[in-house]
C-alpha positions in Angstrom: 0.0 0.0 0.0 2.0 3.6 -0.9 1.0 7.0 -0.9 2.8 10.0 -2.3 2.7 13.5 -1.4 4.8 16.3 0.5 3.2 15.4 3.9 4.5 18.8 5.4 3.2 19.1 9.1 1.9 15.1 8.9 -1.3 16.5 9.9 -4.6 15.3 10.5 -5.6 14.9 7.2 -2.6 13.3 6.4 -3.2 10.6 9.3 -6.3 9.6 7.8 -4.8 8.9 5.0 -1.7 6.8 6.8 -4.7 5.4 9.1 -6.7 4.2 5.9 -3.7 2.7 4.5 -2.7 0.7 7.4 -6.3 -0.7 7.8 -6.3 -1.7 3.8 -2.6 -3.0 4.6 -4.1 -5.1 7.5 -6.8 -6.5 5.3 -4.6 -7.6 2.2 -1.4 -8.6 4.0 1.0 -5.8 2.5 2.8 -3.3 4.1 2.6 0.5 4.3 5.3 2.4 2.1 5.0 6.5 2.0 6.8 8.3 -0.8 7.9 11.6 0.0 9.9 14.5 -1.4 12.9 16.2 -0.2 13.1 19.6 -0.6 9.6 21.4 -0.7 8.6 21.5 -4.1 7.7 24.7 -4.0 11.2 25.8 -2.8 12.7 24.1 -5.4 10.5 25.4 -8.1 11.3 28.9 -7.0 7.0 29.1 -6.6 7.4 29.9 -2.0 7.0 33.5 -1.4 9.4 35.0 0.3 8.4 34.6 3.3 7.3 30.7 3.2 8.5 28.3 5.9 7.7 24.8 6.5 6.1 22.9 9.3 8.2 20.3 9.4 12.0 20.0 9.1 13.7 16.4 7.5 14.4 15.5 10.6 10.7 15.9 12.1 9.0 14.8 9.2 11.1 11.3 9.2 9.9 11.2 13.0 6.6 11.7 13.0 6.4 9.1 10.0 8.5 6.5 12.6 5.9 7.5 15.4 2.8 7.1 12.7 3.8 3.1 12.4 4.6 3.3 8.6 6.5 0.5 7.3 8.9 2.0 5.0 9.7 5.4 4.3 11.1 6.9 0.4 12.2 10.0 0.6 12.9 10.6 -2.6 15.0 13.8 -3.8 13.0 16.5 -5.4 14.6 18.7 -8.1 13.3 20.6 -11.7 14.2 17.3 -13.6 11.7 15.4 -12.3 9.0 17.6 -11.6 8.6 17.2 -15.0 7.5 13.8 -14.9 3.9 13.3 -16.5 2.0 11.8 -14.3 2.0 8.5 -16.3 4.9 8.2 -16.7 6.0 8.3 -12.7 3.0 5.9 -11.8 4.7 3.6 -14.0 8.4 4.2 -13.7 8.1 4.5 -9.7 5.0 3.1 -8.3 4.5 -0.2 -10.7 7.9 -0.6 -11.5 10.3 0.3 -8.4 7.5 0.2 -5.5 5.2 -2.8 -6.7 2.2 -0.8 -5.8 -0.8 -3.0 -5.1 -3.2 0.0 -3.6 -2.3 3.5 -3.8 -4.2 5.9 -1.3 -4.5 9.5 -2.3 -5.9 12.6 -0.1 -9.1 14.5 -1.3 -7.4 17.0 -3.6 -4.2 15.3 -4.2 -2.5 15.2 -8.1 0.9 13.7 -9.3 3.2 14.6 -11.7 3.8 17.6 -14.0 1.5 20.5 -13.7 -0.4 18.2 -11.2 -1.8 16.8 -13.8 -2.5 13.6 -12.4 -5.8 13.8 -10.7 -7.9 10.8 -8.9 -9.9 10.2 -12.2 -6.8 9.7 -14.1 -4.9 7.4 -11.7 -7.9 5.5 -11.7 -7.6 4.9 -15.9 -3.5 4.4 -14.8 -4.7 1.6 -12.3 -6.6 -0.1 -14.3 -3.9 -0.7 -16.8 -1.2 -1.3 -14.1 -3.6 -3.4 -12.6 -3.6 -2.0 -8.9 -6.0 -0.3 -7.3 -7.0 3.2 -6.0 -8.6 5.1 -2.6 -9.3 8.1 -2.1 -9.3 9.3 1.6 -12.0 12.7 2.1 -11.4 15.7 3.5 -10.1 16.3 7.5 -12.0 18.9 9.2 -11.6 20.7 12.4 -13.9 23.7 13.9 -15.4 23.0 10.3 -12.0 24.0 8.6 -10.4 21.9 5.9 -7.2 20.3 7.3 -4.1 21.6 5.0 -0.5 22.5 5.3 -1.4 26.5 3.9 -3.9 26.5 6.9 -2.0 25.7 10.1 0.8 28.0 8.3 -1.7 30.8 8.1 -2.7 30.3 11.5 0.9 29.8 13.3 2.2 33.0 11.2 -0.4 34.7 13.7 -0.2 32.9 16.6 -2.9 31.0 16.9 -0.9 28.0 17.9 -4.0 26.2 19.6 -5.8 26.1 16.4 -2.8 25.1 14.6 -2.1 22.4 16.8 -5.9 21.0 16.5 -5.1 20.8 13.0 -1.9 19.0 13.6 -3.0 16.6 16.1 -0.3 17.3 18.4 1.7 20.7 19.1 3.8 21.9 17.1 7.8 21.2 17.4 10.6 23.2 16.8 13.8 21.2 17.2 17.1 22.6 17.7 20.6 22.2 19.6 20.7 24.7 22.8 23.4 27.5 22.3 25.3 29.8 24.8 23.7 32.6 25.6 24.5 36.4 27.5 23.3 34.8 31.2 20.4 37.4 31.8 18.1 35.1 32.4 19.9 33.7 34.8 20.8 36.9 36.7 17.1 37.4 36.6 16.0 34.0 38.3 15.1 32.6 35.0 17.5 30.5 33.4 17.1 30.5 29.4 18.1 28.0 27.0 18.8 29.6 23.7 17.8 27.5 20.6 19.7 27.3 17.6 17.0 25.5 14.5 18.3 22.8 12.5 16.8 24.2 9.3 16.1 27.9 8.4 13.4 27.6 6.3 11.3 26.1 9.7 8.3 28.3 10.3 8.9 30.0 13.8 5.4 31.6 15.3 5.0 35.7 15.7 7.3 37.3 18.8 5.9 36.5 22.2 6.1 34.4 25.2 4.5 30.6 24.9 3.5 27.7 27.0 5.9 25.1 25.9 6.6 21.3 27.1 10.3 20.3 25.9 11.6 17.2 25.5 15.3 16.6 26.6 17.8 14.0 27.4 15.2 11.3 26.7 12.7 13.5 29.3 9.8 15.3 28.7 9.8 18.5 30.9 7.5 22.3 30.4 8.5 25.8 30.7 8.0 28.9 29.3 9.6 30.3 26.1 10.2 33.7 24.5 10.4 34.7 20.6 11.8 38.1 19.6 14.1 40.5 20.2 14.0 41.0 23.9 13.6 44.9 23.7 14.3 45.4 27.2 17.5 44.1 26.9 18.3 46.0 23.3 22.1 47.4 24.3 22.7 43.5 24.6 20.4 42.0 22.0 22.1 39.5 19.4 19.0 39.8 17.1 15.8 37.4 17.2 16.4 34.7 19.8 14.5 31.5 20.6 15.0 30.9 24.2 12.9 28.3 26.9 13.2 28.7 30.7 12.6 24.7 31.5 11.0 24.6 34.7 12.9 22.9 37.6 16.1 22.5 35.4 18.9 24.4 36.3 22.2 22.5 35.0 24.4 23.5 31.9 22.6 21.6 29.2 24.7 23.6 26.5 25.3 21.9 22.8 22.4 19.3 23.4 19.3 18.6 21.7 16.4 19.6 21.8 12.3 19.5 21.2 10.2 22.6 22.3 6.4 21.7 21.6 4.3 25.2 21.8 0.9 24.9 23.3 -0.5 28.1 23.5 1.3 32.2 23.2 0.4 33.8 26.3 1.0 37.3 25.2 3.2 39.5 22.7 6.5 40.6 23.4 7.0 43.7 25.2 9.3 46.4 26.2 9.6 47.2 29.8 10.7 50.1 31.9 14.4 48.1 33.4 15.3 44.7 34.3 13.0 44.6 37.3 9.6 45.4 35.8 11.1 42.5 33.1 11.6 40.3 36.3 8.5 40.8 37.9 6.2 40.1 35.0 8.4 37.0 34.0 6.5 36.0 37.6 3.7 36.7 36.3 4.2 34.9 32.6 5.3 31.4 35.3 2.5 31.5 37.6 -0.4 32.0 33.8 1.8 29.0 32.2 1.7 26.6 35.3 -2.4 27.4 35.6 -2.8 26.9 32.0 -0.5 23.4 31.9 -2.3 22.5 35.1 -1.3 19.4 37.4 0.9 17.7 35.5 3.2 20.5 34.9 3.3 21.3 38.0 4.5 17.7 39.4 
Protein backbone atom coordinates (compact mmCIF):
# COMPACT_ATOMS: atom_id res chain seq x y z
CA UNK A 1 0.00 0.00 0.00
CA UNK A 2 2.00 3.64 -0.91
CA UNK A 3 1.04 7.00 -0.90
CA UNK A 4 2.77 9.97 -2.32
CA UNK A 5 2.73 13.46 -1.38
CA UNK A 6 4.82 16.32 0.53
CA UNK A 7 3.24 15.41 3.91
CA UNK A 8 4.51 18.80 5.44
CA UNK A 9 3.16 19.08 9.06
CA UNK A 10 1.94 15.06 8.92
CA UNK A 11 -1.35 16.51 9.90
CA UNK A 12 -4.61 15.30 10.53
CA UNK A 13 -5.62 14.94 7.24
CA UNK A 14 -2.55 13.35 6.41
CA UNK A 15 -3.21 10.65 9.35
CA UNK A 16 -6.30 9.56 7.82
CA UNK A 17 -4.85 8.91 4.97
CA UNK A 18 -1.70 6.85 6.75
CA UNK A 19 -4.74 5.39 9.10
CA UNK A 20 -6.66 4.19 5.92
CA UNK A 21 -3.69 2.65 4.46
CA UNK A 22 -2.74 0.72 7.36
CA UNK A 23 -6.34 -0.73 7.80
CA UNK A 24 -6.32 -1.72 3.83
CA UNK A 25 -2.64 -2.99 4.63
CA UNK A 26 -4.10 -5.06 7.52
CA UNK A 27 -6.77 -6.51 5.29
CA UNK A 28 -4.57 -7.63 2.25
CA UNK A 29 -1.43 -8.58 3.96
CA UNK A 30 0.96 -5.82 2.50
CA UNK A 31 2.83 -3.27 4.06
CA UNK A 32 2.56 0.55 4.30
CA UNK A 33 5.26 2.40 2.13
CA UNK A 34 5.01 6.53 1.98
CA UNK A 35 6.80 8.26 -0.79
CA UNK A 36 7.92 11.60 -0.02
CA UNK A 37 9.90 14.47 -1.41
CA UNK A 38 12.85 16.19 -0.17
CA UNK A 39 13.08 19.63 -0.61
CA UNK A 40 9.58 21.37 -0.71
CA UNK A 41 8.59 21.45 -4.15
CA UNK A 42 7.68 24.72 -3.96
CA UNK A 43 11.23 25.84 -2.84
CA UNK A 44 12.75 24.09 -5.41
CA UNK A 45 10.53 25.39 -8.05
CA UNK A 46 11.28 28.94 -7.04
CA UNK A 47 7.00 29.06 -6.64
CA UNK A 48 7.38 29.89 -2.04
CA UNK A 49 6.99 33.46 -1.39
CA UNK A 50 9.38 35.00 0.30
CA UNK A 51 8.43 34.57 3.33
CA UNK A 52 7.33 30.71 3.20
CA UNK A 53 8.47 28.33 5.94
CA UNK A 54 7.73 24.82 6.49
CA UNK A 55 6.10 22.95 9.27
CA UNK A 56 8.18 20.26 9.44
CA UNK A 57 11.98 19.99 9.12
CA UNK A 58 13.66 16.39 7.49
CA UNK A 59 14.37 15.54 10.56
CA UNK A 60 10.74 15.93 12.10
CA UNK A 61 8.96 14.81 9.21
CA UNK A 62 11.14 11.28 9.20
CA UNK A 63 9.85 11.20 13.00
CA UNK A 64 6.59 11.74 12.97
CA UNK A 65 6.42 9.09 10.03
CA UNK A 66 8.50 6.51 12.61
CA UNK A 67 5.95 7.49 15.37
CA UNK A 68 2.83 7.11 12.73
CA UNK A 69 3.83 3.13 12.41
CA UNK A 70 4.62 3.25 8.60
CA UNK A 71 6.45 0.51 7.28
CA UNK A 72 8.93 2.01 4.97
CA UNK A 73 9.73 5.45 4.28
CA UNK A 74 11.08 6.91 0.43
CA UNK A 75 12.23 10.01 0.59
CA UNK A 76 12.86 10.61 -2.63
CA UNK A 77 15.02 13.80 -3.76
CA UNK A 78 12.96 16.48 -5.44
CA UNK A 79 14.59 18.69 -8.12
CA UNK A 80 13.28 20.64 -11.68
CA UNK A 81 14.18 17.32 -13.62
CA UNK A 82 11.74 15.38 -12.26
CA UNK A 83 8.97 17.64 -11.57
CA UNK A 84 8.60 17.25 -15.01
CA UNK A 85 7.45 13.81 -14.92
CA UNK A 86 3.89 13.25 -16.54
CA UNK A 87 2.03 11.78 -14.32
CA UNK A 88 1.96 8.53 -16.32
CA UNK A 89 4.89 8.19 -16.73
CA UNK A 90 6.01 8.31 -12.68
CA UNK A 91 3.04 5.94 -11.81
CA UNK A 92 4.73 3.64 -14.03
CA UNK A 93 8.45 4.19 -13.65
CA UNK A 94 8.15 4.48 -9.68
CA UNK A 95 4.97 3.12 -8.34
CA UNK A 96 4.47 -0.21 -10.69
CA UNK A 97 7.93 -0.58 -11.50
CA UNK A 98 10.28 0.30 -8.41
CA UNK A 99 7.48 0.18 -5.55
CA UNK A 100 5.23 -2.81 -6.68
CA UNK A 101 2.19 -0.78 -5.78
CA UNK A 102 -0.83 -2.99 -5.09
CA UNK A 103 -3.24 0.01 -3.57
CA UNK A 104 -2.30 3.45 -3.77
CA UNK A 105 -4.23 5.88 -1.31
CA UNK A 106 -4.55 9.54 -2.29
CA UNK A 107 -5.91 12.56 -0.06
CA UNK A 108 -9.14 14.53 -1.28
CA UNK A 109 -7.44 17.03 -3.57
CA UNK A 110 -4.24 15.32 -4.21
CA UNK A 111 -2.54 15.19 -8.13
CA UNK A 112 0.91 13.75 -9.25
CA UNK A 113 3.21 14.62 -11.74
CA UNK A 114 3.76 17.59 -13.98
CA UNK A 115 1.48 20.49 -13.67
CA UNK A 116 -0.38 18.24 -11.23
CA UNK A 117 -1.80 16.79 -13.82
CA UNK A 118 -2.48 13.58 -12.37
CA UNK A 119 -5.79 13.83 -10.66
CA UNK A 120 -7.89 10.82 -8.91
CA UNK A 121 -9.92 10.20 -12.19
CA UNK A 122 -6.76 9.73 -14.09
CA UNK A 123 -4.93 7.37 -11.74
CA UNK A 124 -7.94 5.55 -11.72
CA UNK A 125 -7.65 4.89 -15.92
CA UNK A 126 -3.50 4.43 -14.82
CA UNK A 127 -4.68 1.64 -12.28
CA UNK A 128 -6.61 -0.14 -14.31
CA UNK A 129 -3.90 -0.66 -16.82
CA UNK A 130 -1.23 -1.26 -14.12
CA UNK A 131 -3.58 -3.38 -12.59
CA UNK A 132 -3.55 -2.04 -8.91
CA UNK A 133 -5.99 -0.29 -7.26
CA UNK A 134 -7.04 3.20 -6.01
CA UNK A 135 -8.57 5.10 -2.61
CA UNK A 136 -9.29 8.06 -2.08
CA UNK A 137 -9.25 9.27 1.57
CA UNK A 138 -12.01 12.74 2.14
CA UNK A 139 -11.38 15.73 3.50
CA UNK A 140 -10.10 16.27 7.46
CA UNK A 141 -12.01 18.89 9.20
CA UNK A 142 -11.61 20.71 12.41
CA UNK A 143 -13.91 23.70 13.92
CA UNK A 144 -15.44 23.03 10.31
CA UNK A 145 -11.95 23.95 8.61
CA UNK A 146 -10.43 21.91 5.86
CA UNK A 147 -7.22 20.34 7.27
CA UNK A 148 -4.09 21.63 4.96
CA UNK A 149 -0.47 22.50 5.28
CA UNK A 150 -1.39 26.48 3.91
CA UNK A 151 -3.87 26.54 6.88
CA UNK A 152 -1.99 25.69 10.09
CA UNK A 153 0.85 27.95 8.26
CA UNK A 154 -1.70 30.79 8.14
CA UNK A 155 -2.72 30.26 11.49
CA UNK A 156 0.92 29.79 13.27
CA UNK A 157 2.15 32.99 11.20
CA UNK A 158 -0.42 34.74 13.66
CA UNK A 159 -0.16 32.90 16.57
CA UNK A 160 -2.93 30.99 16.91
CA UNK A 161 -0.90 27.97 17.95
CA UNK A 162 -4.04 26.20 19.59
CA UNK A 163 -5.85 26.12 16.44
CA UNK A 164 -2.80 25.08 14.61
CA UNK A 165 -2.07 22.40 16.82
CA UNK A 166 -5.89 20.99 16.48
CA UNK A 167 -5.06 20.79 12.96
CA UNK A 168 -1.90 18.98 13.59
CA UNK A 169 -3.01 16.56 16.14
CA UNK A 170 -0.27 17.26 18.38
CA UNK A 171 1.71 20.72 19.08
CA UNK A 172 3.80 21.92 17.06
CA UNK A 173 7.85 21.19 17.39
CA UNK A 174 10.64 23.21 16.80
CA UNK A 175 13.80 21.15 17.18
CA UNK A 176 17.12 22.63 17.72
CA UNK A 177 20.58 22.20 19.57
CA UNK A 178 20.73 24.71 22.81
CA UNK A 179 23.44 27.52 22.30
CA UNK A 180 25.32 29.77 24.83
CA UNK A 181 23.72 32.61 25.63
CA UNK A 182 24.47 36.35 27.46
CA UNK A 183 23.27 34.84 31.23
CA UNK A 184 20.35 37.40 31.80
CA UNK A 185 18.13 35.11 32.40
CA UNK A 186 19.92 33.65 34.83
CA UNK A 187 20.84 36.88 36.67
CA UNK A 188 17.07 37.35 36.64
CA UNK A 189 16.05 33.96 38.27
CA UNK A 190 15.06 32.62 34.98
CA UNK A 191 17.49 30.46 33.41
CA UNK A 192 17.13 30.49 29.45
CA UNK A 193 18.12 27.96 26.96
CA UNK A 194 18.79 29.62 23.73
CA UNK A 195 17.76 27.50 20.64
CA UNK A 196 19.69 27.35 17.62
CA UNK A 197 16.96 25.54 14.49
CA UNK A 198 18.32 22.78 12.48
CA UNK A 199 16.78 24.25 9.34
CA UNK A 200 16.12 27.85 8.36
CA UNK A 201 13.41 27.56 6.28
CA UNK A 202 11.27 26.14 9.69
CA UNK A 203 8.29 28.26 10.26
CA UNK A 204 8.92 30.01 13.81
CA UNK A 205 5.42 31.62 15.31
CA UNK A 206 5.02 35.71 15.68
CA UNK A 207 7.31 37.34 18.81
CA UNK A 208 5.90 36.51 22.18
CA UNK A 209 6.07 34.36 25.22
CA UNK A 210 4.46 30.61 24.95
CA UNK A 211 3.47 27.71 27.05
CA UNK A 212 5.88 25.08 25.94
CA UNK A 213 6.64 21.34 27.09
CA UNK A 214 10.26 20.26 25.85
CA UNK A 215 11.60 17.16 25.47
CA UNK A 216 15.26 16.62 26.60
CA UNK A 217 17.79 13.95 27.44
CA UNK A 218 15.17 11.34 26.72
CA UNK A 219 12.69 13.48 29.32
CA UNK A 220 9.84 15.30 28.67
CA UNK A 221 9.78 18.55 30.90
CA UNK A 222 7.50 22.30 30.45
CA UNK A 223 8.45 25.84 30.68
CA UNK A 224 8.00 28.86 29.34
CA UNK A 225 9.62 30.29 26.07
CA UNK A 226 10.22 33.72 24.54
CA UNK A 227 10.44 34.68 20.63
CA UNK A 228 11.79 38.14 19.55
CA UNK A 229 14.10 40.54 20.23
CA UNK A 230 13.98 40.95 23.88
CA UNK A 231 13.58 44.88 23.67
CA UNK A 232 14.28 45.39 27.24
CA UNK A 233 17.52 44.13 26.88
CA UNK A 234 18.32 46.00 23.28
CA UNK A 235 22.11 47.35 24.30
CA UNK A 236 22.73 43.52 24.60
CA UNK A 237 20.42 42.04 22.02
CA UNK A 238 22.11 39.51 19.37
CA UNK A 239 19.02 39.75 17.09
CA UNK A 240 15.78 37.44 17.16
CA UNK A 241 16.38 34.74 19.76
CA UNK A 242 14.53 31.50 20.56
CA UNK A 243 14.97 30.88 24.23
CA UNK A 244 12.91 28.34 26.94
CA UNK A 245 13.17 28.66 30.68
CA UNK A 246 12.62 24.75 31.50
CA UNK A 247 10.99 24.64 34.65
CA UNK A 248 12.94 22.86 37.64
CA UNK A 249 16.15 22.53 35.35
CA UNK A 250 18.85 24.44 36.30
CA UNK A 251 22.24 22.54 35.03
CA UNK A 252 24.42 23.47 31.94
CA UNK A 253 22.61 21.64 29.17
CA UNK A 254 24.75 23.63 26.51
CA UNK A 255 25.30 21.89 22.85
CA UNK A 256 22.44 19.29 23.36
CA UNK A 257 19.34 18.56 21.69
CA UNK A 258 16.38 19.64 21.81
CA UNK A 259 12.30 19.46 21.21
CA UNK A 260 10.21 22.63 22.28
CA UNK A 261 6.44 21.75 21.64
CA UNK A 262 4.31 25.21 21.81
CA UNK A 263 0.94 24.92 23.28
CA UNK A 264 -0.45 28.07 23.52
CA UNK A 265 1.34 32.15 23.22
CA UNK A 266 0.39 33.76 26.32
CA UNK A 267 1.05 37.32 25.24
CA UNK A 268 3.19 39.51 22.68
CA UNK A 269 6.53 40.64 23.38
CA UNK A 270 6.99 43.66 25.21
CA UNK A 271 9.32 46.36 26.20
CA UNK A 272 9.56 47.17 29.78
CA UNK A 273 10.69 50.11 31.94
CA UNK A 274 14.44 48.13 33.42
CA UNK A 275 15.33 44.74 34.33
CA UNK A 276 13.02 44.56 37.30
CA UNK A 277 9.62 45.36 35.77
CA UNK A 278 11.12 42.50 33.14
CA UNK A 279 11.63 40.27 36.34
CA UNK A 280 8.52 40.82 37.86
CA UNK A 281 6.25 40.12 34.97
CA UNK A 282 8.44 36.97 34.04
CA UNK A 283 6.52 36.03 37.61
CA UNK A 284 3.71 36.66 36.28
CA UNK A 285 4.20 34.87 32.60
CA UNK A 286 5.35 31.44 35.26
CA UNK A 287 2.54 31.50 37.57
CA UNK A 288 -0.42 32.05 33.78
CA UNK A 289 1.79 29.02 32.24
CA UNK A 290 1.71 26.63 35.30
CA UNK A 291 -2.38 27.45 35.56
CA UNK A 292 -2.80 26.89 32.02
CA UNK A 293 -0.50 23.44 31.86
CA UNK A 294 -2.29 22.48 35.06
CA UNK A 295 -1.29 19.44 37.42
CA UNK A 296 0.87 17.68 35.46
CA UNK A 297 3.21 20.47 34.87
CA UNK A 298 3.35 21.30 37.97
CA UNK A 299 4.55 17.66 39.35
Amino acid sequence: MITVGTFDGVHTGHRSILKEMRRSAEQLGGETVVFTFWPHPRIVLGKAQHAFRLLNTLEEKIYLFEKSGVDHLLVYQFTPEFSGLPAETFVEEYLVRKCGVRMLVMGYNHHLGRNREGGFEMIQQASDRFGFETKRVEAETVTGMKVSSTSIREFLQKGDVEQANRMLGEPYPIRGTVDRGNGVGRSMGFPTANIRITDERKLIPPDGVYAVQVFLGGKKRYGMMNIGFRPTLHEISYGRTIEVHIFGLDKDIYGENIVVSLFKRIRTEKKFDGMEALREQLFHDKRDIMRYLGEEAAG
